[in-house]
DSSP file (Angstrom, degrees, kcal/mol; ACC not computed):
  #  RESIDUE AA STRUCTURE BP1 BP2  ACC     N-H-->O    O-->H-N    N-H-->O    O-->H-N    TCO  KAPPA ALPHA  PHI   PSI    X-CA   Y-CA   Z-CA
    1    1 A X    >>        0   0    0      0, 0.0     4,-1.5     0, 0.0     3,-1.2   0.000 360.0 360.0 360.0 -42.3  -86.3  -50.3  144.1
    2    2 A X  G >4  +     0   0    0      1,-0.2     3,-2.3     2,-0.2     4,-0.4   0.967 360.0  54.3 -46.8 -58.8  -88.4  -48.5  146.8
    3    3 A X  G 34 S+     0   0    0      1,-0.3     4,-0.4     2,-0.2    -1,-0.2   0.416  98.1  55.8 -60.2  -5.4  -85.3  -46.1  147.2
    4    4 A X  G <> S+     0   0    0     -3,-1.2     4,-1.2     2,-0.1     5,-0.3   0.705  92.7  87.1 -89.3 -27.7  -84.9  -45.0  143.6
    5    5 A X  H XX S+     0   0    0     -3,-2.3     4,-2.4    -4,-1.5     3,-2.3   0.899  89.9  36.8  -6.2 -98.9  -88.6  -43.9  143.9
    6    6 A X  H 3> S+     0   0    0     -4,-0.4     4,-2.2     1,-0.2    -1,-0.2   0.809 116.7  48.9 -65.8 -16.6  -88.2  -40.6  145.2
    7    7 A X  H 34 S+     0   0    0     -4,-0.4    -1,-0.2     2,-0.1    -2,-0.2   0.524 114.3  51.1 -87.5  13.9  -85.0  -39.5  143.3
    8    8 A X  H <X S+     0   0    0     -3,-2.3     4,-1.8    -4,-1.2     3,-0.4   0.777 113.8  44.3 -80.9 -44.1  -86.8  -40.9  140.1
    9    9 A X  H  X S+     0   0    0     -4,-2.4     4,-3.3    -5,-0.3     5,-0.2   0.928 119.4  41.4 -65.4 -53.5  -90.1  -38.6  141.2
   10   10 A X  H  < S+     0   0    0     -4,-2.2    -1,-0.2     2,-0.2     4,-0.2   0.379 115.3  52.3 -89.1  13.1  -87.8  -35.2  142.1
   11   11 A X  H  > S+     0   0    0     -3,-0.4     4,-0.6     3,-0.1    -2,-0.2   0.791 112.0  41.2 -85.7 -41.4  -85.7  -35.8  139.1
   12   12 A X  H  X S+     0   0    0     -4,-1.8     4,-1.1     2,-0.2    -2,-0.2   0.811 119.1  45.8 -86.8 -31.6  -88.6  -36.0  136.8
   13   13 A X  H  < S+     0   0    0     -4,-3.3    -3,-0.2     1,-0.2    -1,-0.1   0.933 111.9  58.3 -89.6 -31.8  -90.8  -32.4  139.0
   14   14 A X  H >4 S+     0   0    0     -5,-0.2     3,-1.1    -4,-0.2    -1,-0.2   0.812  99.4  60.6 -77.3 -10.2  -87.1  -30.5  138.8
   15   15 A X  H 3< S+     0   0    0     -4,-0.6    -2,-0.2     1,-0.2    -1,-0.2   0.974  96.8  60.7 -39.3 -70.7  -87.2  -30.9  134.8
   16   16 A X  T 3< S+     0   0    0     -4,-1.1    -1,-0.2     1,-0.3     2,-0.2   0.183  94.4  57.5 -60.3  18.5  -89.8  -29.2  134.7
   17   17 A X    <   +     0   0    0     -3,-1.1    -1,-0.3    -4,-0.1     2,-0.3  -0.663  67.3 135.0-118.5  80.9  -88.6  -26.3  136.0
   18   18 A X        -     0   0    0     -2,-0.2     3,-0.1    -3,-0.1    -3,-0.0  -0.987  63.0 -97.4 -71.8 124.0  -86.1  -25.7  133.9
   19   19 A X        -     0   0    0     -2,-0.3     3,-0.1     1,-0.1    -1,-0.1   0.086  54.2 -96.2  -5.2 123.2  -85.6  -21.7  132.4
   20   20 A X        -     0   0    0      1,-0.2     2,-0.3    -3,-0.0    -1,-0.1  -0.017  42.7 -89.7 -36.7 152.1  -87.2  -21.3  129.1
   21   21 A X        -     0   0    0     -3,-0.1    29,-1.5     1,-0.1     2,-0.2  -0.487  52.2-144.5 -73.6 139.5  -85.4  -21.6  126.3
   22   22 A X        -     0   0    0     -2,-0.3     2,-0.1    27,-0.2    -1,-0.1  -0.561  23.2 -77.6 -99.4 154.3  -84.1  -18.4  125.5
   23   23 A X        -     0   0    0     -2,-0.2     2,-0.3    25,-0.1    25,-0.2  -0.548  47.3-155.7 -61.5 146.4  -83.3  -16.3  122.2
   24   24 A X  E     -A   47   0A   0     23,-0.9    23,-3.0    -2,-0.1     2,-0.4  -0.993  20.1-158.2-152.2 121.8  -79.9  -17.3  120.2
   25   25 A X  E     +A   46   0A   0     -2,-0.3     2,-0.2    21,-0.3    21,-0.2  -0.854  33.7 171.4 -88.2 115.6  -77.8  -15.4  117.9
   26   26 A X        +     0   0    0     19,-3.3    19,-0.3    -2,-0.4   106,-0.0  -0.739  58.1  20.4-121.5-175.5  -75.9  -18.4  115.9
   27   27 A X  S    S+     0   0    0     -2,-0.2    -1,-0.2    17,-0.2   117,-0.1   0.383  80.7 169.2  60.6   7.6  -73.7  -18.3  113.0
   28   28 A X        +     0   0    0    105,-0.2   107,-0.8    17,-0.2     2,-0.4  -0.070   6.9 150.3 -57.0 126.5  -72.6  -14.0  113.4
   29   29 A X  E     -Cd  43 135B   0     14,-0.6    14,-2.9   105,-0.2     2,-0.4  -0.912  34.0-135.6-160.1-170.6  -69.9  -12.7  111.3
   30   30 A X  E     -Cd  42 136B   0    105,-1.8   107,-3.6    -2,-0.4     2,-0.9  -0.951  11.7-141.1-115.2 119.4  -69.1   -9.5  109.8
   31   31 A X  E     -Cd  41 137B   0     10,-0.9    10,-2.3    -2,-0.4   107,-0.1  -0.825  23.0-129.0-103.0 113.9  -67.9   -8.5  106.2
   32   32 A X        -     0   0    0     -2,-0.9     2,-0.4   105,-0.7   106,-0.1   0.262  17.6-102.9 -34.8 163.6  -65.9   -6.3  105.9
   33   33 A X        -     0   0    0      5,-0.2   106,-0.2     1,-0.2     7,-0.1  -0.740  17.7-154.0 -84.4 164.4  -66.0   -3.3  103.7
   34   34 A X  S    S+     0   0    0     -2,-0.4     2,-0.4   105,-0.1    -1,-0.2   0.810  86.2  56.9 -81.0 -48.2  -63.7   -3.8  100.5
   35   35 A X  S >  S-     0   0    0      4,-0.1     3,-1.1     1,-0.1    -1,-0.1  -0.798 102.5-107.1 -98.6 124.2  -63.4    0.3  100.3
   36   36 A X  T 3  S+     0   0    0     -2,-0.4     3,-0.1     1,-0.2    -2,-0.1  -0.199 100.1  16.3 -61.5 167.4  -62.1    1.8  103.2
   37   37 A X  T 3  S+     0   0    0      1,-0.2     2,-0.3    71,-0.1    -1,-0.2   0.836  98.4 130.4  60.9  54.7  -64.6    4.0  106.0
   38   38 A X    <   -     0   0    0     -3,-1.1    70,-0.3    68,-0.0     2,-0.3  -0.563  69.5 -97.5  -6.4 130.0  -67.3    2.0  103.7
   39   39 A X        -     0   0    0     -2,-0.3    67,-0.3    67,-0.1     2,-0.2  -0.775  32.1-138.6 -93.5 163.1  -69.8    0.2  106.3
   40   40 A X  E     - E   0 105B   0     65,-1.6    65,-3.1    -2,-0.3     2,-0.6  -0.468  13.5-120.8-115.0 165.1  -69.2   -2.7  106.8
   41   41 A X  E     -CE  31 104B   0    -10,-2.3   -10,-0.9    -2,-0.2    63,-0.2  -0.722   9.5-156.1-135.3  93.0  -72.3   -6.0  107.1
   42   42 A X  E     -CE  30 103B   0     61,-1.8    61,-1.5    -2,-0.6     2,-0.3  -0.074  11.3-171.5 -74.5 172.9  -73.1   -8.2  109.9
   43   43 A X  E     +C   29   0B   0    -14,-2.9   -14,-0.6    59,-0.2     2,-0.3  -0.881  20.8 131.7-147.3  98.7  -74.7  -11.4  108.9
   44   44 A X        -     0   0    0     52,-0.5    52,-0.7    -2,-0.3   -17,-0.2  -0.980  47.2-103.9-168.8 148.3  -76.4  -14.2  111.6
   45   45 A X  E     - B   0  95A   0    -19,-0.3   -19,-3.3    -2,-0.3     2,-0.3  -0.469  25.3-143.2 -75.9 153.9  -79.5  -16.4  112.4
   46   46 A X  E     -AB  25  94A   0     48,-1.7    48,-1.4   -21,-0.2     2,-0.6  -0.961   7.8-163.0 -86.0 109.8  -82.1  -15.5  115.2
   47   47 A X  E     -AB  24  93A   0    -23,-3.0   -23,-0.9    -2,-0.3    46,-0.2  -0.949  19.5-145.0-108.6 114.7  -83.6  -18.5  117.2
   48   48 A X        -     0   0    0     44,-3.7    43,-0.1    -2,-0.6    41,-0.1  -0.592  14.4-147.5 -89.2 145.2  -86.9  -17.1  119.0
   49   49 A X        -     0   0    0      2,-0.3    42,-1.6    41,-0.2   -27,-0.2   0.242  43.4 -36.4 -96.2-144.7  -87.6  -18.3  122.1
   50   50 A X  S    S+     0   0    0    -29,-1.5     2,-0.2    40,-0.2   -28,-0.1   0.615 121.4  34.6 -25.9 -46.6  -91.0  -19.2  124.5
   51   51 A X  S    S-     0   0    0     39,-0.1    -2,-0.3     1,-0.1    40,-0.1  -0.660  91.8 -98.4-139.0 148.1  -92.7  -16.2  123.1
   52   52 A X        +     0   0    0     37,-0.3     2,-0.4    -2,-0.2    37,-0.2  -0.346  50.5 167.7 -50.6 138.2  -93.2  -14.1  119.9
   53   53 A X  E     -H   88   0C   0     35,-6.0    35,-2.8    -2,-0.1     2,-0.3  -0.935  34.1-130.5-146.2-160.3  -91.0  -10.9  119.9
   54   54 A X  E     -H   87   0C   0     -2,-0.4    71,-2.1    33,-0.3     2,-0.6  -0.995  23.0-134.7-135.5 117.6  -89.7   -8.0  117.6
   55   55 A X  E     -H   86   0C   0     31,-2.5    31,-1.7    -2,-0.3    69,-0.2  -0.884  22.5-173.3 -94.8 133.1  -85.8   -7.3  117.6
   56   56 A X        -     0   0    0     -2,-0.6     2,-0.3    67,-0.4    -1,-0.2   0.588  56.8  -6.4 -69.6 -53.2  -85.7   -3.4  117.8
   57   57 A X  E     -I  123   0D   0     66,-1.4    66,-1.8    10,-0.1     2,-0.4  -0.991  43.9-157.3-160.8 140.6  -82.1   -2.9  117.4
   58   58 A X  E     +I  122   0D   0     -2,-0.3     2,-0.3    64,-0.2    64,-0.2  -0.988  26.4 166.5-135.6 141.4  -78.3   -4.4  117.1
   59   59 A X  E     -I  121   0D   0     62,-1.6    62,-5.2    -2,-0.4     2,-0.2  -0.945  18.7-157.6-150.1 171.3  -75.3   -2.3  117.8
   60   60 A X  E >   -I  120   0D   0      3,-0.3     3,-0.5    -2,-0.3    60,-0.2  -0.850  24.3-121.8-141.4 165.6  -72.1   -2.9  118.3
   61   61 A X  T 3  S+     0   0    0     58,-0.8    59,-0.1     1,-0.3     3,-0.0   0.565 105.0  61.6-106.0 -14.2  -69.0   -0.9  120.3
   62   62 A X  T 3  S+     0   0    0     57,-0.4    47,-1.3     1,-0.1     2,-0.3  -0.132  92.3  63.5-123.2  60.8  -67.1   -0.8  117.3
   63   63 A X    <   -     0   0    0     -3,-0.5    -3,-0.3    45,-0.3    44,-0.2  -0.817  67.1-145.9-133.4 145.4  -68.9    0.9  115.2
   64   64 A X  S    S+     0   0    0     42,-0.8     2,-0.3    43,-0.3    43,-0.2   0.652  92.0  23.3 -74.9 -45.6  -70.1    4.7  115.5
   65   65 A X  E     -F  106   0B   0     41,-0.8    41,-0.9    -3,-0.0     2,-0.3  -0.878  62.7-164.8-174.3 134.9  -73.6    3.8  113.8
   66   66 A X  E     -F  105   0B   0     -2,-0.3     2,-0.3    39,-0.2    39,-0.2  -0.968   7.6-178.9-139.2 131.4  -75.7    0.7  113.4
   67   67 A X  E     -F  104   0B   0     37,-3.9    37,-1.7    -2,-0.3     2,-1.1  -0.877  24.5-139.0-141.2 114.4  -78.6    0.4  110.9
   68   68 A X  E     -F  103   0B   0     -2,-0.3    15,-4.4    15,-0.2     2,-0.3  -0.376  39.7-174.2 -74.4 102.8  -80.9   -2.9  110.4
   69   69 A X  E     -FG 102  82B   0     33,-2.4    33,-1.4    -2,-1.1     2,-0.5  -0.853  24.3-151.7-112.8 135.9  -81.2   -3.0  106.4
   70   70 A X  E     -FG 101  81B   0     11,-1.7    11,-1.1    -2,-0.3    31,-0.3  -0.933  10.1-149.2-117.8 126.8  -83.2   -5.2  103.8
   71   71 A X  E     - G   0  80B   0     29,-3.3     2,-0.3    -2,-0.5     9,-0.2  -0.555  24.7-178.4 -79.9 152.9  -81.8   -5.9  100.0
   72   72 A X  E     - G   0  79B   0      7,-1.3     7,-1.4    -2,-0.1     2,-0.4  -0.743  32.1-117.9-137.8 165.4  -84.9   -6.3   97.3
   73   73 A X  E     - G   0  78B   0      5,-0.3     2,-0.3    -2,-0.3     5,-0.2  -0.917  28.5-173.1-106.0 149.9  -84.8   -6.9   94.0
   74   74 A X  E >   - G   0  77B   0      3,-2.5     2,-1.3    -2,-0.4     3,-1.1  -0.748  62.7 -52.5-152.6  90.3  -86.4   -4.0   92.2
   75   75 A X  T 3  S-     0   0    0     -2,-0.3    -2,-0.0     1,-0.2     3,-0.0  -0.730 121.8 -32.1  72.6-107.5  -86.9   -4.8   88.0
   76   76 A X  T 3  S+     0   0    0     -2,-1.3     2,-0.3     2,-0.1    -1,-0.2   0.001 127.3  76.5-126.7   5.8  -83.4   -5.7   87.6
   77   77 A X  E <  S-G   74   0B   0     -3,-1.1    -3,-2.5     2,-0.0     2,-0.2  -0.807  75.2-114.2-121.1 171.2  -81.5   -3.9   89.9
   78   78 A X  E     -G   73   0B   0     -2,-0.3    -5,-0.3    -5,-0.2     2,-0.2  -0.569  29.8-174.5 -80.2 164.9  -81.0   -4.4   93.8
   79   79 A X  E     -G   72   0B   0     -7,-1.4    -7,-1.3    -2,-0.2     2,-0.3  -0.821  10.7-152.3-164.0 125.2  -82.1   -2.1   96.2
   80   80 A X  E     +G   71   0B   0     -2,-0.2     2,-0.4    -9,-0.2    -9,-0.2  -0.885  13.1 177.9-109.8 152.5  -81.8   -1.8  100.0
   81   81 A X  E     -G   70   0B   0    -11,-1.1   -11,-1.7    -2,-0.3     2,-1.0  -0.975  26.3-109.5-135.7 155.8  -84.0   -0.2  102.3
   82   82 A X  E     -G   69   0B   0     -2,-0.4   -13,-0.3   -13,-0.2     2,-0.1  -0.445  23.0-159.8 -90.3 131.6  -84.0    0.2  106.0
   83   83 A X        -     0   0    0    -15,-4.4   -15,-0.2    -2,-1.0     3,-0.1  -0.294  18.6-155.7-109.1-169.8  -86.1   -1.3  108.4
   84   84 A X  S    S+     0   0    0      1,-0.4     2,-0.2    -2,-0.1    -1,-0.1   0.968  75.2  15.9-110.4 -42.0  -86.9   -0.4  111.9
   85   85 A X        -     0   0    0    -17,-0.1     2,-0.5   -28,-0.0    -1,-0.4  -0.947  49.5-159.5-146.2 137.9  -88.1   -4.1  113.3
   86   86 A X  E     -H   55   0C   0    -31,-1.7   -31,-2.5    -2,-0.2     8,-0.1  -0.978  20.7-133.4-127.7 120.4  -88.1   -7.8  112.7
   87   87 A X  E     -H   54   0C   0     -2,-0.5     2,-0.4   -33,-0.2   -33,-0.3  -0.139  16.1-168.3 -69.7 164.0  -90.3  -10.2  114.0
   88   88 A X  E     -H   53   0C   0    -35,-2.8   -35,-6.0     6,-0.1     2,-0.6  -0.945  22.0-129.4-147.5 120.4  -88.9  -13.2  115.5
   89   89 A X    >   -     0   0    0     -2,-0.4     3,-1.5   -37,-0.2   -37,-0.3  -0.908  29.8 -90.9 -68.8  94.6  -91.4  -15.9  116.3
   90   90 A X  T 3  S-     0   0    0     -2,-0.6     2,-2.1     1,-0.3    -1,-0.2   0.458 118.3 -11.4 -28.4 148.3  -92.0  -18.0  119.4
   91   91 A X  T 3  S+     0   0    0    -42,-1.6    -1,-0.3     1,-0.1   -43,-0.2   0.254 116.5 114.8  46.2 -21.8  -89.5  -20.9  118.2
   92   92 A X    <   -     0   0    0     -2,-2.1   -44,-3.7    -3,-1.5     2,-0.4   0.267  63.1-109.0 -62.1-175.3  -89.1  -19.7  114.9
   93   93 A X  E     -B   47   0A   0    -46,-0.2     2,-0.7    -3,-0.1   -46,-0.2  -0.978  12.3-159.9-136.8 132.6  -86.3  -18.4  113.0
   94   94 A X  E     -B   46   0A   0    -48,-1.4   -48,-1.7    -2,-0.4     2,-0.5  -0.950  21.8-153.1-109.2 121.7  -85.0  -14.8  111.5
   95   95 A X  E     -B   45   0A   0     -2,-0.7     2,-0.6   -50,-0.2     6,-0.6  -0.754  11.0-170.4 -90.3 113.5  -82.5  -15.1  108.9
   96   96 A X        +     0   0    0    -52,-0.7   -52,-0.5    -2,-0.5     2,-0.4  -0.481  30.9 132.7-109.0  83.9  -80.1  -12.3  108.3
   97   97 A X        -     0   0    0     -2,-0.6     3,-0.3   -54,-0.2     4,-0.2  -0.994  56.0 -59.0-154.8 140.3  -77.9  -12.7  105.1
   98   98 A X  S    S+     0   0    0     -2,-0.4     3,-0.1     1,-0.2    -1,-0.1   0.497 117.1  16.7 -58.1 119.8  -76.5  -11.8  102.2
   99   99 A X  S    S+     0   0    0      1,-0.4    -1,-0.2     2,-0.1     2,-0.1   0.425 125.9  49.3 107.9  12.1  -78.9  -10.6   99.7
  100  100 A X  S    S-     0   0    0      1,-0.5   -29,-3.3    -3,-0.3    -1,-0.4  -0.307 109.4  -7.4-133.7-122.6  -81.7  -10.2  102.2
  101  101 A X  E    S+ F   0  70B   0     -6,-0.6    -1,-0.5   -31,-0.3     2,-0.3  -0.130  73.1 170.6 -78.2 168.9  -82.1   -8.4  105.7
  102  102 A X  E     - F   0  69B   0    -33,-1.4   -33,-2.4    -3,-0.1     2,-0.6  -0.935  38.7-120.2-175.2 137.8  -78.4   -7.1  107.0
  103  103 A X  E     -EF  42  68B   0    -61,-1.5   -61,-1.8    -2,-0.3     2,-0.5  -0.911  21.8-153.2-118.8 128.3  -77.0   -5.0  109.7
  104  104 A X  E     -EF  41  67B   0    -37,-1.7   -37,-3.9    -2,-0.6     2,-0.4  -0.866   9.6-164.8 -98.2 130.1  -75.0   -2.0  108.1
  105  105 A X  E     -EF  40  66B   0    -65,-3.1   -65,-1.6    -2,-0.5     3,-0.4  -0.969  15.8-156.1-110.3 117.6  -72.2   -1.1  111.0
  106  106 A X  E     + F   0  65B   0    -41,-0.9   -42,-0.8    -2,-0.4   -41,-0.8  -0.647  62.3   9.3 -88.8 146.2  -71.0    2.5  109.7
  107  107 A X  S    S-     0   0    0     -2,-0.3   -43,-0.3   -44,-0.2    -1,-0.2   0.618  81.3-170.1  45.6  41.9  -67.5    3.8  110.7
  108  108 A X        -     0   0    0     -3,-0.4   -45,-0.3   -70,-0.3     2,-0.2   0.077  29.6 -86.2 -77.9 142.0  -66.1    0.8  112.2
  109  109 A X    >   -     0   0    0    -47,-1.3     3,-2.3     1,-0.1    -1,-0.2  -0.412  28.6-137.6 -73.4 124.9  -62.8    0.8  114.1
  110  110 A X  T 3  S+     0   0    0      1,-0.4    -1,-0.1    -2,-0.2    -2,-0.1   0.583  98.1  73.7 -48.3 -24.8  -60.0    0.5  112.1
  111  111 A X  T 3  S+     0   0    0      2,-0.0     2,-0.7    -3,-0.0    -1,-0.4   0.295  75.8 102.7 -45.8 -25.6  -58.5   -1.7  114.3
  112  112 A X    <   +     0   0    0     -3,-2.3     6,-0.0   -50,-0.1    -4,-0.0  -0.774  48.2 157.3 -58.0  81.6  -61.0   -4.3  113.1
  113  113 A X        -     0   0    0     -2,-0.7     2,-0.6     2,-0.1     3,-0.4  -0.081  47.3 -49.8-120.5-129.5  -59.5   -6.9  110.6
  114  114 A X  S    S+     0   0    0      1,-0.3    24,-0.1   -83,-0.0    23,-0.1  -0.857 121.7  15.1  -1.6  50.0  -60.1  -10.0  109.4
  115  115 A X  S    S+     0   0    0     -2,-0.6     2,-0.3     1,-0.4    -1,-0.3   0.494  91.5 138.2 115.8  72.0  -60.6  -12.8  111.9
  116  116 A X        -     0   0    0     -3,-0.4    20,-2.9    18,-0.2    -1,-0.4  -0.809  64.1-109.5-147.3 133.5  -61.2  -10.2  114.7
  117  117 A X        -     0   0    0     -2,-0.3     2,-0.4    18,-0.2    18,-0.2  -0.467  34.0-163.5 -77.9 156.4  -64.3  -10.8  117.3
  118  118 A X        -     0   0    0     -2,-0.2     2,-0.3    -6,-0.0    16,-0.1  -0.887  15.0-143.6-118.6  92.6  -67.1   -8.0  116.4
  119  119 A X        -     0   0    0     -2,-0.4   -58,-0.8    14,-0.2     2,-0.4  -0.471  20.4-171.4 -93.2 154.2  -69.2   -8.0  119.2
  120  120 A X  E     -IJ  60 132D   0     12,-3.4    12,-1.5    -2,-0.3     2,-0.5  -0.877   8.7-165.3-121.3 129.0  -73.1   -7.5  118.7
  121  121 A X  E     -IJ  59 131D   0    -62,-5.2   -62,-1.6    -2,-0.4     2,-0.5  -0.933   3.3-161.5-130.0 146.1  -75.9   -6.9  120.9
  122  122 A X  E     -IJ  58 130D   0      8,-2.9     8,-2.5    -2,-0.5     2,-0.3  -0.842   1.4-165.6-118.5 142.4  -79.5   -7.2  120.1
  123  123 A X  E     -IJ  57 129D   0    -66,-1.8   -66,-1.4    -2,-0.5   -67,-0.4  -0.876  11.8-169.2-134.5 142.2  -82.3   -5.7  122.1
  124  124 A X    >   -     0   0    0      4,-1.7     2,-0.8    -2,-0.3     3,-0.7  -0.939  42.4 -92.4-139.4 164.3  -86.3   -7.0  121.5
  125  125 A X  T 3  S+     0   0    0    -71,-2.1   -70,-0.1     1,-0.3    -2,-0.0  -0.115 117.4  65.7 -67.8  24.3  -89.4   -5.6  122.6
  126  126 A X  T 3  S-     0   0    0     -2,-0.8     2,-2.5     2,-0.2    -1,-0.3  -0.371 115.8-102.1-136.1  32.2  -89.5   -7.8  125.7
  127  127 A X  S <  S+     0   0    0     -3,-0.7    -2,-0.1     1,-0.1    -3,-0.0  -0.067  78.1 137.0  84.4 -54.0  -86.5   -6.1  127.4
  128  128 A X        -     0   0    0     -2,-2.5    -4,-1.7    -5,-0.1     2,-0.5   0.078  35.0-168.5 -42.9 150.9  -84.2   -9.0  126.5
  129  129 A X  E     -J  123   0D   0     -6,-0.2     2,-0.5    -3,-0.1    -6,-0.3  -0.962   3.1-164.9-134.3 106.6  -80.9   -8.0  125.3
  130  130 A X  E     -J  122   0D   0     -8,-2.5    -8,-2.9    -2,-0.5     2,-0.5  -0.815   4.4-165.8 -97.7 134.1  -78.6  -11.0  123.6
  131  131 A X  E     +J  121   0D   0     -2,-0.5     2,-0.3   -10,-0.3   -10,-0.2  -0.967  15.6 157.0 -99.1 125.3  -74.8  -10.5  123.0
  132  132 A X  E     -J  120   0D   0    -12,-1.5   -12,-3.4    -2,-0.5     2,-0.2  -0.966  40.7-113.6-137.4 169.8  -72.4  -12.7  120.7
  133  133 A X        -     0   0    0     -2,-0.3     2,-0.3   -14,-0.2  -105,-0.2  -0.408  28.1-158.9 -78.2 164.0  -69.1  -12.2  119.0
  134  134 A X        -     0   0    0     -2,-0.2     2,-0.6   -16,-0.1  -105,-0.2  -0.841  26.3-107.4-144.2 116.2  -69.5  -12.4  115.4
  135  135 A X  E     -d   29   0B   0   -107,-0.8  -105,-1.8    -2,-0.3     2,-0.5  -0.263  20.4-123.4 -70.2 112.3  -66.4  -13.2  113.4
  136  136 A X  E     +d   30   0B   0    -20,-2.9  -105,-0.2    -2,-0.6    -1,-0.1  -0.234  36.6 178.9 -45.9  95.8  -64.7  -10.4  111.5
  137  137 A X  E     -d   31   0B   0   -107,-3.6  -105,-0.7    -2,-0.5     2,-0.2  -0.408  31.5-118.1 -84.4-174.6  -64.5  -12.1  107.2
  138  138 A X    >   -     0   0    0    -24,-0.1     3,-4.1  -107,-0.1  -104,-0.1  -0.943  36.0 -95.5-128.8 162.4  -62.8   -9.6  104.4
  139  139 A X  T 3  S+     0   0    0      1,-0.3  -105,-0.1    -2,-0.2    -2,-0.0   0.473 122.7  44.8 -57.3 -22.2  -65.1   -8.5  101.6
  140  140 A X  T 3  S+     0   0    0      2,-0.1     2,-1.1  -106,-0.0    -1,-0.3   0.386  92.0 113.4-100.7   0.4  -63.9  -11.4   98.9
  141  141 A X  S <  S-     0   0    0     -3,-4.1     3,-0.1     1,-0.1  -109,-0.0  -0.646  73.2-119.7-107.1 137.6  -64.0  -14.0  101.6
  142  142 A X        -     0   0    0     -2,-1.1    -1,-0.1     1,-0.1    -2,-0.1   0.094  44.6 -94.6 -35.1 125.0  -66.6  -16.9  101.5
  143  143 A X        -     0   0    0      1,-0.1    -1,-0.1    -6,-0.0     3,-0.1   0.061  53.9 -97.2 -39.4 136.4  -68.9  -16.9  104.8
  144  144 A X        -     0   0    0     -9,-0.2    -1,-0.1    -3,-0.1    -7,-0.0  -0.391  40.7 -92.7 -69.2 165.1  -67.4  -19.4  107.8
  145  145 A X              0   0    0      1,-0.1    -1,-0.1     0, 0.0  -118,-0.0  -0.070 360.0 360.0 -43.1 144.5  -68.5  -22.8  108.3
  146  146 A X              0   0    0     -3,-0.1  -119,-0.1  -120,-0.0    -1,-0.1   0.498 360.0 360.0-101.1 360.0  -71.4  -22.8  110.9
């Protein structure tokens, strides 16, 4: 019993130093456009980590142009406008998805079709930079399974 002691004691003080939990891009895909040279609309949850931040930006390498966009309702009609920043909250969550916030990728490479990786990266206002794949739908097809 004595001898389980100390690997009970330095199992439990290296726990706590584990790395924070980090920001997470889950759920990513892309829809296509319907028309071609169209842009085209990525779509994916945020998961904030230790600390409040603000993501700044998302690009991607196949597209020419990336623009962080929110759809409104406006009367009766829809309307999007672009925005510059989104907060993301210590633990919290930013939702990006159809009929709200949205990342318009302009010009996309054609080469790009339908189950095709999209890769994304996202930069916040604490340096961090996250990358994932986000899976290429076309424009009529239902969002994947998470």
């Amino acid at each position: 019993m004595r001898a389980l002691l100390p690997i009970l004691v330095t199992t439990l003080a290296l726990a706590g130093c584990s790395p924070p939990a980090q920001i997470a891009a889950e759920g990513a895909y892309v829809r296509l456009a319907a028309v071609p040279r169209n842009p085209a609309a990525a779509y994916f949850t945020l998961k904030g980590g230790p600390a409040d931040v603000t993501l700044m930006s998302v690009e991607s390498t196949v597209a020419i142009r990336s623009e962080m966009h929110e759809s409104m309702k406006s009367g009766t009609m829809m309307a999007m406008k672009p925005i510059q920043a989104v907060p993301l909250p210590a633990h919290g969550e930013a939702k990006f998805a159809p009929g709200g916030k949205h990342v318009m990728l302009f010009d996309m490479n054609p080469g790009i079709k339908r189950g095709s990786k999209v890769p994304l990266l996202f930069t916040f206002t604490n340096g961090q930079r996250v990358r994932t794949n986000a899976i290429a739908i076309a424009a009529g097809d239902p969002p994947p399974a998470e």
